[in-house]
Every structure is written in structure tokens, then in C-alpha cells.
C-alpha positions in Angstrom: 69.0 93.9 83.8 71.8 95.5 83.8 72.0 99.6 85.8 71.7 102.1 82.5 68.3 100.6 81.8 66.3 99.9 85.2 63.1 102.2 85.2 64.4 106.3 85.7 62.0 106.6 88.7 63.5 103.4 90.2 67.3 105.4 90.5 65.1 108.5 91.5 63.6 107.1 94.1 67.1 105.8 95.4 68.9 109.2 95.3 66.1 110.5 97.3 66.4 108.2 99.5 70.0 108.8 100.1 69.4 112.8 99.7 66.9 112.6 102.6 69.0 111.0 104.5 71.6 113.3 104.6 69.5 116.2 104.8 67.7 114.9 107.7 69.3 111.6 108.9 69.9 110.0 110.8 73.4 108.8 109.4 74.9 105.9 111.9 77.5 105.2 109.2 79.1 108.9 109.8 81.3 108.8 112.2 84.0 111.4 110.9 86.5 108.6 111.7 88.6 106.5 109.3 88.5 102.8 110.5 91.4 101.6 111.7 91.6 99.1 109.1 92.2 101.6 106.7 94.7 103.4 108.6 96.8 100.2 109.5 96.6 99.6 105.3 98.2 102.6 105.1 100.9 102.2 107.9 101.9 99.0 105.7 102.6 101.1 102.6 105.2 103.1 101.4 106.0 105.9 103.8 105.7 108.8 100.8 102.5 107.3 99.3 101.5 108.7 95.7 99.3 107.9 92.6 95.2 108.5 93.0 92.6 107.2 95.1 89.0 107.1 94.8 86.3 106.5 97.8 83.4 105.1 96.3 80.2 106.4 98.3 82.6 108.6 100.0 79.3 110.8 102.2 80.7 113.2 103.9 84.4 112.5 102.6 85.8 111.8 106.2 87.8 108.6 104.1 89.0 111.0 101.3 90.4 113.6 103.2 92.4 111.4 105.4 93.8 109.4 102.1 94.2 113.0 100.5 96.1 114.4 103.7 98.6 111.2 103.2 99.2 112.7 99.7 97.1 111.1 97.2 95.6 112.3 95.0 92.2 111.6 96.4 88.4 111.3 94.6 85.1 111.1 96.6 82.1 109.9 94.7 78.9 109.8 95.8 75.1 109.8 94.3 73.5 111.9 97.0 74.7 115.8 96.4 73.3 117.0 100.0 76.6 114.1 101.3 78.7 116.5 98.4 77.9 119.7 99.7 79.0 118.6 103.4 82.2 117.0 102.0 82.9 120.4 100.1 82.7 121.9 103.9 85.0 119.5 105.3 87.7 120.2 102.1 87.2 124.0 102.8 88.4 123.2 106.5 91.9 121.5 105.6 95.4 122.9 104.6 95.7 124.0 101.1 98.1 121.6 100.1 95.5 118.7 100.7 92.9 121.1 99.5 94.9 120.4 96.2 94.2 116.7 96.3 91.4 116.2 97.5 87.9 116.6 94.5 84.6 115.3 94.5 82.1 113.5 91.9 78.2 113.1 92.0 77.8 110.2 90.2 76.0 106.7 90.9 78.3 104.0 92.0 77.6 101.7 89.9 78.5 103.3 86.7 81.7 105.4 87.7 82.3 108.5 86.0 86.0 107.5 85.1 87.8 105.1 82.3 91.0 103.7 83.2 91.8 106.0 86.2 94.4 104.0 87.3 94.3 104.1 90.8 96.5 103.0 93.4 93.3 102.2 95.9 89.7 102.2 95.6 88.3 101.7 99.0 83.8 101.4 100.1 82.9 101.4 103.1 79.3 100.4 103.0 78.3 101.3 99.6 78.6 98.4 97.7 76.2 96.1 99.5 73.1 98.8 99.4 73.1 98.7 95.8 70.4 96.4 93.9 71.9 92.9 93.0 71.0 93.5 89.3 73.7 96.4 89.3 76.5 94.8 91.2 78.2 93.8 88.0 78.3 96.6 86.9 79.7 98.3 89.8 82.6 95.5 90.0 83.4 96.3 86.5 83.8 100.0 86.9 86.3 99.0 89.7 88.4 96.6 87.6 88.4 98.8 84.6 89.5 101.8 86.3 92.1 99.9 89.3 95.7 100.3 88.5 98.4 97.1 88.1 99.0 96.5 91.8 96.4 98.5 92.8 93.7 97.7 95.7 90.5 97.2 96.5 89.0 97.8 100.0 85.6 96.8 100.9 83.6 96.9 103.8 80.6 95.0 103.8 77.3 94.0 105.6 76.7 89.9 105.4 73.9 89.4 103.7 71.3 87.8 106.7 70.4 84.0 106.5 66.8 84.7 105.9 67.7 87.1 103.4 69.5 85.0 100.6 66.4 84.6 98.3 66.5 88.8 98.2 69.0 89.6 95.6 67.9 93.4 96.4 68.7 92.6 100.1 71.2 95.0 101.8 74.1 92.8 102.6 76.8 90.4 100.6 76.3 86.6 100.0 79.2 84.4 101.0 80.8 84.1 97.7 79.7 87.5 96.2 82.9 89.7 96.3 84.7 86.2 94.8 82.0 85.8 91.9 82.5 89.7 91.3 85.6 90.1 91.2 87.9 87.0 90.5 90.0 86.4 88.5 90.0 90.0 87.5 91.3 91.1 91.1 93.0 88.7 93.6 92.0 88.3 97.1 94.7 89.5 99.9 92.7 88.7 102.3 89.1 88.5 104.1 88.6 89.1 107.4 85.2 88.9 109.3 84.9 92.4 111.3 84.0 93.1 114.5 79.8 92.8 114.2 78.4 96.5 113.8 74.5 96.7 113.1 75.0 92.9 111.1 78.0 90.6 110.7 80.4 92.5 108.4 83.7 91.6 107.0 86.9 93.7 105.5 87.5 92.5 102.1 91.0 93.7 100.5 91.6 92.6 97.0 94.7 93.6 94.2 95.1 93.8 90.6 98.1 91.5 89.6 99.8 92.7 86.3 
């Protein structure tokens, strides 16, 4: 079923989940640091990097600002508005110059409040695999429709749990997910299994060829 028509209080329910959460916490993903993977992406790129960037579920904007203070153009979206208000504090704390670059979006990931953005990187970390199975299509499609040619995709993502693969609610990926998602749409750079956090993750990096 796709997103747009699962029951209102069902997507209520989530967002207050999420608000709560950042009201209250506790928050374990927060760490106000940008993983290393990200940063050795960047080190790889063009020393001048340009075009626009969006952080999908982008919390407290720790990801955003960094990508913004390389000089993107740089877009956090997020559902919860409690996460917004404390990524507006952390914008209000930088240089004016990546002030500039740097916006926010309340929106729910799965139906991205863009068309054809065409942007150089979309990166999620831990977004995409809390969000129902039934709207994972719909999510991938947002990020396809709105990735520039030669643009990438940068996911990090929970496994989803042997006893858990009958759950397609379950928080956490299946082994072929990101491939049925996203391919041949997006190609897959590369796939690496991360360091175990909470679960057994992985760093997924895909492009858009074209």
C-alpha cells in the first residue's frame, strides 16, 4: 500500500514517536560527528566540491553542516520538527558563508518534498531502514527521481536480524533490499559491511550513470 494512503493516525503516531524522541531521548544515533566514511568520500572528490546535497533524516543536521561547510549547497530533511528546531541552533552557530548553504525541510522521507533536485549526493544515515517496508518504494523513488547524472547515494543501514525476515516492518535491511530498490536505476560502487554498532550494519554507496 503504497505511503500517501496508509491510515493518517498510522504517520501520526510515527512523527510522535520521532518528536518524543528528540524532545526527551534518548538519541544514541546523535553523536555530533560525521562518520568517517563520509568524510573519506569527500576526501576522494574534487577539492572545490559544488552542486546540492540533501541529508535525508538529517536530526540534528550534524551531516548537513559538515557537507554545507565543504561548500554545497546543503538540504536537511527530517519528519520530526523538535530534530529541526535543534538543527536551526546548530546553523545559527556557523560562519555566515555556510549559514548561506546550509536549509532545512520537515517533510516525511519517503515522499521528498523536491522533483528533480538534481543533486550531487544524497546521503542517510539510519533513516531508511526505520521506515515501514510498504513505503520503501516510495522512498527509493524519491531518491532516483531527484539524484543528479553521476550523482551518489550514501546509505547507512541496520541488517535486518535473521529472526526478523518474515517482519517487513522490521527495523533493519534484507540482504538484497538496497539491490531490489534501487537497480538498475542507480549502480552499486560499492558495499561494505561496517563495523557492528547496536546490529550488523553496512555502508551502501550507489551512482546514477547517465
Amino acid at each position: 500500500m503504497p505511503q500517501e494512503n496508509q491510515p493518517l493516525m498510522n504517520r501520526n503516531e510515527r512523527r510522535a514517536e520521532w518528536e518524543a524522541r528528540y524532545r526527551d531521548g534518548p538519541r544514541p544515533w546523535d553523536t555530533g560527528i560525521t562518520p568517517p566514511e563520509v568524510v573519506a568520500f569527500w576526501q576522494e572528490q574534487p577539492p572545490r566540491p559544488q552542486g546540492l546535497c540533501i541529508d535525508i533524516g538529517c536530526g540534528t543536521g550534524t551531516n548537513a553542516a559538515y557537507l554545507a561547510g565543504l561548500g554545497l549547497t546543503a538540504v536537511g530533511v527530517d519528519l520530526s520538527l523538535n530534530a529541526l528546531a535543534l538543527s536551526q541552533q546548530r546553523r545559527e552557530t556557523l560562519p555566515p558563508a555556510v549559514r548561506q548553504r546550509l536549509n532545512f525541510a520537515q517533510a516525511d522521507v519517503s515522499r521528498l518534498p523536491f522533483q528533480k533536485a538534481n543533486a550531487v549526493y544524497m546521503l542517510d544515515i539510519g533513516c531508511f531502514h526505520a521506515i515501514p517496508g510498504d513505503a520503501r518504494r516510495d522512498y527509493a523513488n524519491g531518491v532516483v527521481q531527484n539524484l543528479a547524472a553521476g550523482g551518489h547515494f550514501h546509505l547507512y543501514a541496520f541488517d535486518k536480524l535473521p529472526e526478523e525476515k518474515a517482519d517487513p516492518d522490521a527495523r533493519g535491511l534484507g540482504e538484497t533490499e538496497v539491490i531490489d530498490l534501487f537497480t538498475p536505476a542507480l549502480s552499486v560502487v560499492d558495499i561494505v559491511r561496517a563495523r557492528p554498532d547496536r546490529r550488523p550494519c553496512r555502508w551502501y554507496l550507489l551512482r546514477k550513470d547517465g
